[in-house]
Structures are given as structure tokens and as C-alpha cells.
C-alpha positions as a printed Julia matrix, in Angstrom:
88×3 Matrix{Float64}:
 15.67  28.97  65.6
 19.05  27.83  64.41
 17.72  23.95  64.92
 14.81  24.41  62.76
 16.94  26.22  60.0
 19.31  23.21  60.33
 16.3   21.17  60.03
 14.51  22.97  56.79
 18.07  22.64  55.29
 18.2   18.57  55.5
 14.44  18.44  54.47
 15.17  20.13  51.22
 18.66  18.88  50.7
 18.46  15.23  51.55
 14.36  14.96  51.5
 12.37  14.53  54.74
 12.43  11.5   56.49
 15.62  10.86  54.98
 17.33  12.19  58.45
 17.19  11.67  61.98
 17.25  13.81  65.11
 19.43  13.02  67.65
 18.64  15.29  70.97
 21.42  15.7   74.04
 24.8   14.67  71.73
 26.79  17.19  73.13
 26.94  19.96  70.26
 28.39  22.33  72.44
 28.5   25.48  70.58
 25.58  24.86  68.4
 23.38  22.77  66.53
 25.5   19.78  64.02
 25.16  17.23  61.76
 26.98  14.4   62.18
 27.62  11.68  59.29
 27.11   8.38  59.26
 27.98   5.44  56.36
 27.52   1.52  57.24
 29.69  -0.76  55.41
 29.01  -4.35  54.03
 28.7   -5.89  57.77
 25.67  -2.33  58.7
 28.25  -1.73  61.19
 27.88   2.13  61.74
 30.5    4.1   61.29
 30.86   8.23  61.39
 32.26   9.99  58.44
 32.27  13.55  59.51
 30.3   16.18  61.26
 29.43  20.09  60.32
 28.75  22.15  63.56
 27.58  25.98  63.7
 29.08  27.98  66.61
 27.4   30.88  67.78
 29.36  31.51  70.65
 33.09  32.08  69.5
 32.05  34.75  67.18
 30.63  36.37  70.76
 33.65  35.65  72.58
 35.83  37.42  69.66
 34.03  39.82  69.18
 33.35  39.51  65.85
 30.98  41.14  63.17
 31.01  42.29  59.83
 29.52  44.9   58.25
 26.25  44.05  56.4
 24.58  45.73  53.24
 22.24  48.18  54.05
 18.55  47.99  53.36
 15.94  50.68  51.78
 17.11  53.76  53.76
 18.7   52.26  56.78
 22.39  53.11  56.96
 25.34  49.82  57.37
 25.01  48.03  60.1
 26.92  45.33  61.94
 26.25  41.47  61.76
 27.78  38.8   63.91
 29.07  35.86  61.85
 28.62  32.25  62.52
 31.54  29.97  62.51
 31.38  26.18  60.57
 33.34  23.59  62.33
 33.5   20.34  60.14
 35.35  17.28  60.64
 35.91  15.33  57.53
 36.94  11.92  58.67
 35.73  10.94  62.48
């Protein structure tokens, strides 16, 4: 679910086809997006990576309290944390 979210995101942000999946990499905590840039030589190099973690928000115990809808009373969310690594 979060994958294809992740997905939908690229597709609309940086057009489809314009990205490429990259299955087993070792996202540990959740799905990522790591960024690549060649330089004059197309040797590859990785700028930065973006990572969603589901599962320290779990460990924490954290939530917040979200707006309630038509009749339903507040209820409580669990956040997602953003990792991101600017350079390597």
C-alpha cells in the first residue's frame, strides 16, 4: 500500500517512466527513494535518499490526534517518520 503510494507520487511528480524500481535494497523500515546524478564520465553516483518508517512510530508509541469526521468523535492516528539523507 505504502509502495504504490510511493509509486503514484513519482508518476505524477517526476512523470512515469521517468523512475525505476529497485526490489530487495534493504529499506529496512519502509519503502525509499534513493537519488542518483551521473557526472560528465555517466559514472553513477547517489545524491540522497528519502525513506518512510512505519515502524519507529510503533515502537514509540506514537500518535496524534486527528480531526474528526461527520459525527465521529477525535480519534488517534499513528504518524510516519521521513528519514532523508542529503548527500550519500
Amino acid at each position: 500500500k505504502a509502495e504504490a503510494a510511493l509509486a503514484d507520487a513519482l508518476d505524477e511528480f517526476i512523470g512515469k517512466g521517468n523512475w525505476r524500481d529497485n526490489p530487495g535494497d534493504g529499506a529496512f523500515y519502509g519503502p525509499k527513494i534513493d537519488i542518483k546524478v551521473f557526472d560528465a564520465l555517466r559514472r553513477k553516483h547517489q545524491c540522497a535518499t528519502v525513506q518512510l518508517d512505519f515502524q519507529l512510530p510503533i515502537r514509540f508509541k506514537l500518535k496524534y490526534t486527528a480531526q474528526a469526521k461527520d459525527g465521529e468523535s477525535d480519534r488517534f492516528d499513528r504518524p510516519v517518520i521521513i528519514h532523508r539523507a542529503m548527500l550519500g
